[in-house]
NUBAPA-205505 format. One record per residue: x, y, z of N, C-alpha, C, O in turn; residue in one letter; residue number from 1. Coordinates in steps of 0.2 Angstrom, whole numbers, plus 5000, padded with zeros to 4 digits. Atoms other than C-alpha are relative to their C-alpha. Layout:
# residues N
nxx | nyy | nzz | caxx | cayy | cazz | cxx | cyy | czz | oxx | oyy | ozz | rest | nr
X | Y | Z | X | Y | Z | X | Y | Z | X | Y | Z | a | NUM
...
END
This chain:
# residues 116
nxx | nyy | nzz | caxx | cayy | cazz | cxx | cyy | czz | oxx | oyy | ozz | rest | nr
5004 | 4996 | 5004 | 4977 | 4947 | 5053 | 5004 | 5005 | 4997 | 5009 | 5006 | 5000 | x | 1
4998 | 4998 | 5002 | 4983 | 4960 | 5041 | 4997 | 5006 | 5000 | 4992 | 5006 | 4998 | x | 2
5004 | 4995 | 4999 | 4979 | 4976 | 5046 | 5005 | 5008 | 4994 | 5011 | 5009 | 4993 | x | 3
5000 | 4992 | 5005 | 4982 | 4993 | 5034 | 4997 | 5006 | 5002 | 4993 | 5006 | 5006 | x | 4
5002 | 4994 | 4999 | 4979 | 5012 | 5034 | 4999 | 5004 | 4997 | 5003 | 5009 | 4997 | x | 5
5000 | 4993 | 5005 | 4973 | 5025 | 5021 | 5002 | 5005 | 5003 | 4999 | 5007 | 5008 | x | 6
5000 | 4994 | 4996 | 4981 | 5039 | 5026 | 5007 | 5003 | 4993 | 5010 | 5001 | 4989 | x | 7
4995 | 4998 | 5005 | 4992 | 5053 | 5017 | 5007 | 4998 | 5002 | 5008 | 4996 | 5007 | x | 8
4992 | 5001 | 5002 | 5011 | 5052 | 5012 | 5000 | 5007 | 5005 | 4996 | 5012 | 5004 | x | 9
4997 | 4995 | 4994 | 5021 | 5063 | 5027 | 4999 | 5006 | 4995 | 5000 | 5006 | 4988 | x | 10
5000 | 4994 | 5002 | 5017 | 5080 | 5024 | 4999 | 5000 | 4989 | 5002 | 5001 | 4984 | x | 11
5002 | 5001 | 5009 | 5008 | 5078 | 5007 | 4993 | 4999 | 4999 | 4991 | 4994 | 5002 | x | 12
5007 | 5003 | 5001 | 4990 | 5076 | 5001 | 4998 | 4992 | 4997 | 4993 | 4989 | 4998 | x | 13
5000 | 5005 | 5003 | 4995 | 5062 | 4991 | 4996 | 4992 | 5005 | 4996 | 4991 | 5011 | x | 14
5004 | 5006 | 4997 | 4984 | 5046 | 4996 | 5005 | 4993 | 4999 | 5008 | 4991 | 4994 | x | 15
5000 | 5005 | 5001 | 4991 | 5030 | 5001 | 4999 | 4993 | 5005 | 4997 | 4995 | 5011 | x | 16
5000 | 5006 | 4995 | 4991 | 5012 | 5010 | 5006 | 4996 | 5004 | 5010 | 4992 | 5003 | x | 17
4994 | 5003 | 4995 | 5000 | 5008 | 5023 | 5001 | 4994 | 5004 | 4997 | 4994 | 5008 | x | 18
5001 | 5006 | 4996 | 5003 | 4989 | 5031 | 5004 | 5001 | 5006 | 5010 | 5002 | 5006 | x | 19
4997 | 5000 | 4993 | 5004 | 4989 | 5050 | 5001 | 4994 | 4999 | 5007 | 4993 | 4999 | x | 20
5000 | 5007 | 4999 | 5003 | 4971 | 5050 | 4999 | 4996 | 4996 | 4995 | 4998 | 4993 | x | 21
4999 | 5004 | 5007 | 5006 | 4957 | 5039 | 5006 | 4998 | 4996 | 5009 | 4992 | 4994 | x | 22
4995 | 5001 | 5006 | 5020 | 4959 | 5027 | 5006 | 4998 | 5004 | 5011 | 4997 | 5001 | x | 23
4995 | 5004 | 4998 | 5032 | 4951 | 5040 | 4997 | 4992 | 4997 | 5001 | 4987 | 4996 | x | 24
5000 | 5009 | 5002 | 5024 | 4934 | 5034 | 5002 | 4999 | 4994 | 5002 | 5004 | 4990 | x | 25
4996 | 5002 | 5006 | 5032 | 4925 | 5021 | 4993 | 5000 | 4995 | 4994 | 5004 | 4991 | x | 26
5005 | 4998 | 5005 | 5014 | 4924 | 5011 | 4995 | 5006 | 5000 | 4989 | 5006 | 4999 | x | 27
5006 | 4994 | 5001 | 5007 | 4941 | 5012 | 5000 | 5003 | 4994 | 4995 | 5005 | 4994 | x | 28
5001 | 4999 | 5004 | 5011 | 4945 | 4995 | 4995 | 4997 | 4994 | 4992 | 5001 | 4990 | x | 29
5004 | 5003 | 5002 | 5002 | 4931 | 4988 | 4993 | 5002 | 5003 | 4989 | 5002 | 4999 | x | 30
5007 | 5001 | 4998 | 4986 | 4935 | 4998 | 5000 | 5009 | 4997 | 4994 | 5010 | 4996 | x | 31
4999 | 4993 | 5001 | 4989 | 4953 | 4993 | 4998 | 5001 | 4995 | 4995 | 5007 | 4994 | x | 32
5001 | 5002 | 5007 | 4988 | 4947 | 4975 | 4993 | 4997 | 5000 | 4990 | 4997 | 4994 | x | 33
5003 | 5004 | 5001 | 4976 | 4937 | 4978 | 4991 | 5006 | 5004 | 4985 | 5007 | 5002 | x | 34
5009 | 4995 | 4996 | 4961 | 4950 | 4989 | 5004 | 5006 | 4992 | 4999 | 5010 | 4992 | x | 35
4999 | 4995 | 5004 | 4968 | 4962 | 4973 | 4997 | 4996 | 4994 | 5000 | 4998 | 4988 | x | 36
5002 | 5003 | 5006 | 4959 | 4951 | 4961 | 4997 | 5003 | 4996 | 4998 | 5003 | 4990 | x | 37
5005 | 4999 | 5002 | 4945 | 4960 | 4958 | 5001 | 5006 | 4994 | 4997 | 5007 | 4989 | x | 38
4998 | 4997 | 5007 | 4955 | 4973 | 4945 | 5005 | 4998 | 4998 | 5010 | 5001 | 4995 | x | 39
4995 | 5003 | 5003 | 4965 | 4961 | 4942 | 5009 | 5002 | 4999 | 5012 | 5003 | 4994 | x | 40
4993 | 4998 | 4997 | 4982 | 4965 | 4948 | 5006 | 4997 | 4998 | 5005 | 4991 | 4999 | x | 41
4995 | 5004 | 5000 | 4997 | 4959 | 4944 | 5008 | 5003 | 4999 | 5008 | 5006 | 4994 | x | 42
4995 | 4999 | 5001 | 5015 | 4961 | 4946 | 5003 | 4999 | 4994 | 5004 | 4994 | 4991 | x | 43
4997 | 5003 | 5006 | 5024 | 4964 | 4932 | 5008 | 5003 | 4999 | 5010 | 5004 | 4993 | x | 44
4995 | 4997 | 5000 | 5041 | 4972 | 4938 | 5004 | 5001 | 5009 | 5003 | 5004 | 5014 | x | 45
4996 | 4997 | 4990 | 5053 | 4973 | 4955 | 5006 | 5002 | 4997 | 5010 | 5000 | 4993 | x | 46
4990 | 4996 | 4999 | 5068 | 4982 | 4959 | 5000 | 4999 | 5005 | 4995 | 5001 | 5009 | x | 47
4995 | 5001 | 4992 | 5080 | 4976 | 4974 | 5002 | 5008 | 5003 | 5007 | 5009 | 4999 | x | 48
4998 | 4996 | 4998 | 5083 | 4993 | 4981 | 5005 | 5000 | 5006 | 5004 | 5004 | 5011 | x | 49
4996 | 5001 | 4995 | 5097 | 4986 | 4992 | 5005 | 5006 | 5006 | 5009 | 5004 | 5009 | x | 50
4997 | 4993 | 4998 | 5103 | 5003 | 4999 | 4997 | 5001 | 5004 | 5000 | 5003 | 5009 | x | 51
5006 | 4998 | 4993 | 5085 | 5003 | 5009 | 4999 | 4995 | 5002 | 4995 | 4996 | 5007 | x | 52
5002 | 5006 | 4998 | 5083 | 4986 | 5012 | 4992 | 4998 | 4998 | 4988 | 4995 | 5000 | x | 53
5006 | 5000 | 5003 | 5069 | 4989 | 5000 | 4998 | 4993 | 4992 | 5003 | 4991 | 4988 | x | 54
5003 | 5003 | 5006 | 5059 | 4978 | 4986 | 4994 | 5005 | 4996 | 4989 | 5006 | 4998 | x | 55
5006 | 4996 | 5003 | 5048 | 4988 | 4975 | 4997 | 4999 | 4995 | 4998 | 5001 | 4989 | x | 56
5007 | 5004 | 5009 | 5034 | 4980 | 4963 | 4996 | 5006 | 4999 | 4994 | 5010 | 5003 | x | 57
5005 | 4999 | 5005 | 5026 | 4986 | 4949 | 4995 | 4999 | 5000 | 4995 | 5001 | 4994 | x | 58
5007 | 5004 | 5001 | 5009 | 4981 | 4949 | 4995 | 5004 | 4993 | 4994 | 5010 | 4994 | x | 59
5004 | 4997 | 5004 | 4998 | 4984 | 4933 | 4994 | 4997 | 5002 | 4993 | 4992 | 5005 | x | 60
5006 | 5004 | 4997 | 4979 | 4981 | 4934 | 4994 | 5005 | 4996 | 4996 | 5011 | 4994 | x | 61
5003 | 4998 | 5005 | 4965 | 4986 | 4924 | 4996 | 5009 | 5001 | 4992 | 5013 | 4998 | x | 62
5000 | 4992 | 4995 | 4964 | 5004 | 4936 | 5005 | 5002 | 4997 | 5004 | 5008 | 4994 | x | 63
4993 | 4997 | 5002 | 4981 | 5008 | 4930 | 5005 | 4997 | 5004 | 5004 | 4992 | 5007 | x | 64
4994 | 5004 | 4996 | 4998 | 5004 | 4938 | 5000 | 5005 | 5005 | 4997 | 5011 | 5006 | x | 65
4999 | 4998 | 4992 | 5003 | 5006 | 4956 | 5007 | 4997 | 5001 | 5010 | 4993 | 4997 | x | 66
4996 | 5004 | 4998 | 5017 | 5002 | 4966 | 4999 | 4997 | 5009 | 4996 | 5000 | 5013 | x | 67
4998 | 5002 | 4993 | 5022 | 4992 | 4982 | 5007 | 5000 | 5004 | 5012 | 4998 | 5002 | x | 68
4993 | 5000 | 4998 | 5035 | 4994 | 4993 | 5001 | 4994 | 5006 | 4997 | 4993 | 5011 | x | 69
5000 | 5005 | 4992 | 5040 | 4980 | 5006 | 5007 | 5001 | 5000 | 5011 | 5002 | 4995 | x | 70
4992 | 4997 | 4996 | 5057 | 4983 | 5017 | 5001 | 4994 | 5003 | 4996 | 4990 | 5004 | x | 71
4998 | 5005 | 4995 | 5066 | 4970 | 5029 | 4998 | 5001 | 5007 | 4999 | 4997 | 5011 | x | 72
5003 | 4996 | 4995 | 5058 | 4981 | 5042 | 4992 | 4997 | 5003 | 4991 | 4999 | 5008 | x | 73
5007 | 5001 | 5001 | 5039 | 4972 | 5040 | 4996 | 5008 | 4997 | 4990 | 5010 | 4999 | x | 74
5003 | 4995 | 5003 | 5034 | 4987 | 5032 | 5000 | 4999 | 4994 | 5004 | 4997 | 4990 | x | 75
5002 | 5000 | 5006 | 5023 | 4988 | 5017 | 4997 | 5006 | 4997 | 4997 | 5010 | 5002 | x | 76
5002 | 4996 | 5002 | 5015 | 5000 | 5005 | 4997 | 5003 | 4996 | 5002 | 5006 | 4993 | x | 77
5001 | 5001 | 5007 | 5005 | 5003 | 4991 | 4998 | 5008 | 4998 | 4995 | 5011 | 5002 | x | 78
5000 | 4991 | 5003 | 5008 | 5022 | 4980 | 5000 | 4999 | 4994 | 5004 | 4996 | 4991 | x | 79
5000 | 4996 | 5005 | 5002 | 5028 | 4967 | 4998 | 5007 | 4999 | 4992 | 5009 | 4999 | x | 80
5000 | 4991 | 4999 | 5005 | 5048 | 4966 | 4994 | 5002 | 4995 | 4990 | 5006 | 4996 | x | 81
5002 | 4996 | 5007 | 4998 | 5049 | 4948 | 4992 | 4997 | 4998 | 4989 | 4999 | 4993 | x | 82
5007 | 5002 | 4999 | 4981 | 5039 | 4952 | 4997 | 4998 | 5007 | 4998 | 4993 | 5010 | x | 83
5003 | 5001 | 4993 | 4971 | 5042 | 4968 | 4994 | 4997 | 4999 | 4990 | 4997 | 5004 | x | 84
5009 | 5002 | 4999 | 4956 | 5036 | 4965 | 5002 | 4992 | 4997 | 4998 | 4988 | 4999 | x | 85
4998 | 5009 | 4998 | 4966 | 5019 | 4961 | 5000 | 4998 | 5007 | 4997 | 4993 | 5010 | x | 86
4999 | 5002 | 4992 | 4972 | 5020 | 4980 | 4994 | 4999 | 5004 | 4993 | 4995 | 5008 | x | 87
5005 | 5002 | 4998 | 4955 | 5022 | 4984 | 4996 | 4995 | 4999 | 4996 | 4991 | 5004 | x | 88
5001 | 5007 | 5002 | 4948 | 5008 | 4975 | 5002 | 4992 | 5004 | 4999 | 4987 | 5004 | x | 89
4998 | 5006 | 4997 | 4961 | 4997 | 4983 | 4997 | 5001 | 5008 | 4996 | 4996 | 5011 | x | 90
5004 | 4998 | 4994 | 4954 | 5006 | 5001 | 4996 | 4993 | 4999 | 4997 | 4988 | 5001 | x | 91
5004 | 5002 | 5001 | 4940 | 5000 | 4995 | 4997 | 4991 | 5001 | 4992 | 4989 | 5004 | x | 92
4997 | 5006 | 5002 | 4944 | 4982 | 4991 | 5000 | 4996 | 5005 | 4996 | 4992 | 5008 | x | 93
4997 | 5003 | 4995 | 4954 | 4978 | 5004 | 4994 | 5000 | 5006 | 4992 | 4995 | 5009 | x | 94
5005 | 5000 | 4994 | 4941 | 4986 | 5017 | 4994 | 4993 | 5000 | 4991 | 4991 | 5005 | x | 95
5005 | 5006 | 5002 | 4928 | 4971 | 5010 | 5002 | 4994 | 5002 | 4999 | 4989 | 5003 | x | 96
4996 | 5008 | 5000 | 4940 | 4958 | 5012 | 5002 | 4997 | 5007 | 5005 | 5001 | 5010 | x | 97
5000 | 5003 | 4993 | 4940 | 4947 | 5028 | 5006 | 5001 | 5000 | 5007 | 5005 | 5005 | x | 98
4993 | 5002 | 4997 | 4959 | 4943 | 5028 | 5004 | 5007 | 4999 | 5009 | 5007 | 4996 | x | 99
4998 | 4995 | 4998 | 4962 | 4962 | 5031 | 4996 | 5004 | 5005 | 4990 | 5001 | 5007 | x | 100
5002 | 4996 | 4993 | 4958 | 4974 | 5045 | 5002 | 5009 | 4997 | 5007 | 5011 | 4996 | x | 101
4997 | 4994 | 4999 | 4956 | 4993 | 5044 | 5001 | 5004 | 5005 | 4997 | 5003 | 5010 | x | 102
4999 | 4997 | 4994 | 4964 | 5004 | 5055 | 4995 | 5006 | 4996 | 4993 | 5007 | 4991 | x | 103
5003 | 4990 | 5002 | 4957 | 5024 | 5057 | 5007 | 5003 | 5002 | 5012 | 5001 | 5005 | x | 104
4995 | 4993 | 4998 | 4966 | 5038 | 5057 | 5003 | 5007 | 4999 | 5004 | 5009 | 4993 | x | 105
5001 | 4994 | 5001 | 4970 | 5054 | 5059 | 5003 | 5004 | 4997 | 5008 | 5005 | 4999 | x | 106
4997 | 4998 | 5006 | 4975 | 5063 | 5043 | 5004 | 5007 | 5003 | 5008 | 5010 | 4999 | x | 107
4995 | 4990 | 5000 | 4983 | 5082 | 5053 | 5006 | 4994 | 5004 | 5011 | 4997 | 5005 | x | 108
4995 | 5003 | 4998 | 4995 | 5067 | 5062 | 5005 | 5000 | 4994 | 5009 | 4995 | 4995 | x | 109
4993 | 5002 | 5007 | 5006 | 5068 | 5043 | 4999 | 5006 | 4999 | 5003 | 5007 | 4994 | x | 110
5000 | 4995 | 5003 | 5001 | 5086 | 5040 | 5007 | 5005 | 5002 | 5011 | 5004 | 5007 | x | 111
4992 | 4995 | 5002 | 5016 | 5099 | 5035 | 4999 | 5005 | 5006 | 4995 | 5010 | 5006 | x | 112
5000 | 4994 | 4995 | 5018 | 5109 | 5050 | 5002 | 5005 | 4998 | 5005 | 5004 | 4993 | x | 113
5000 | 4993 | 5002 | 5019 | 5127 | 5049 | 5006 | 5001 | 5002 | 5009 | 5005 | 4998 | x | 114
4995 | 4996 | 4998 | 5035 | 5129 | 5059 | 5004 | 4995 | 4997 | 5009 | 4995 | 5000 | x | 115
4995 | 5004 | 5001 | 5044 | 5114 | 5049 | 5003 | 5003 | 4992 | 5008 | 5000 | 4988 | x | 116
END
């Protein structure tokens, strides 16, 4: 099962999705493309970020673009700073889609502490 997290970017309001589980499989991108059909999503740019052990797509879609991040780590993650109500939408999306699972979670566990 492919489970994910809406929750904010560390110490930030910024909205995004997090993949706890999944993106170690070899086809989670395909299914990722595929449960993101409904605005029509598609890659249309990666950068090797071999520094981080990162891959980072593009994605445009008739919401606006976004990006993903997938590492050698199983860590994924879908950001867009400059449209949140896209992030939500794919919330939304994925929440409907059997071949995903949402986690809960608690949004003051990322907030900016006072003494940091």
């Amino acid at each position: 099962m492919n489970k994910f997290k809406l929750r904010p970017a560390y110490r930030s309001k910024e909205l995004l999705i997090e993949f706890t589980s999944g993106p170690e499989k070899h086809n989670f991108l395909s299914v990722l493309e595929a449960a993101l059909s409904p605005i029509k999503a598609v890659i249309t740019n990666s950068k090797d970020l071999w520094m981080n052990d990162e891959i980072l797509y593009e994605v445009n879609s008739n919401l606006g673009i976004f990006q993903i991040s997938m590492d050698n780590w199983g860590f994924a993650f879908i950001m867009s700073e400059d449209n949140q109500k896209l992030i939500r939408e794919i919330d939304s999306i994925l929440n409907e889609n059997p071949a995903f699972e949402k986690e809960k979670v608690n949004f003051k566990e990322y907030e900016l502490k006072s003494d940091e």
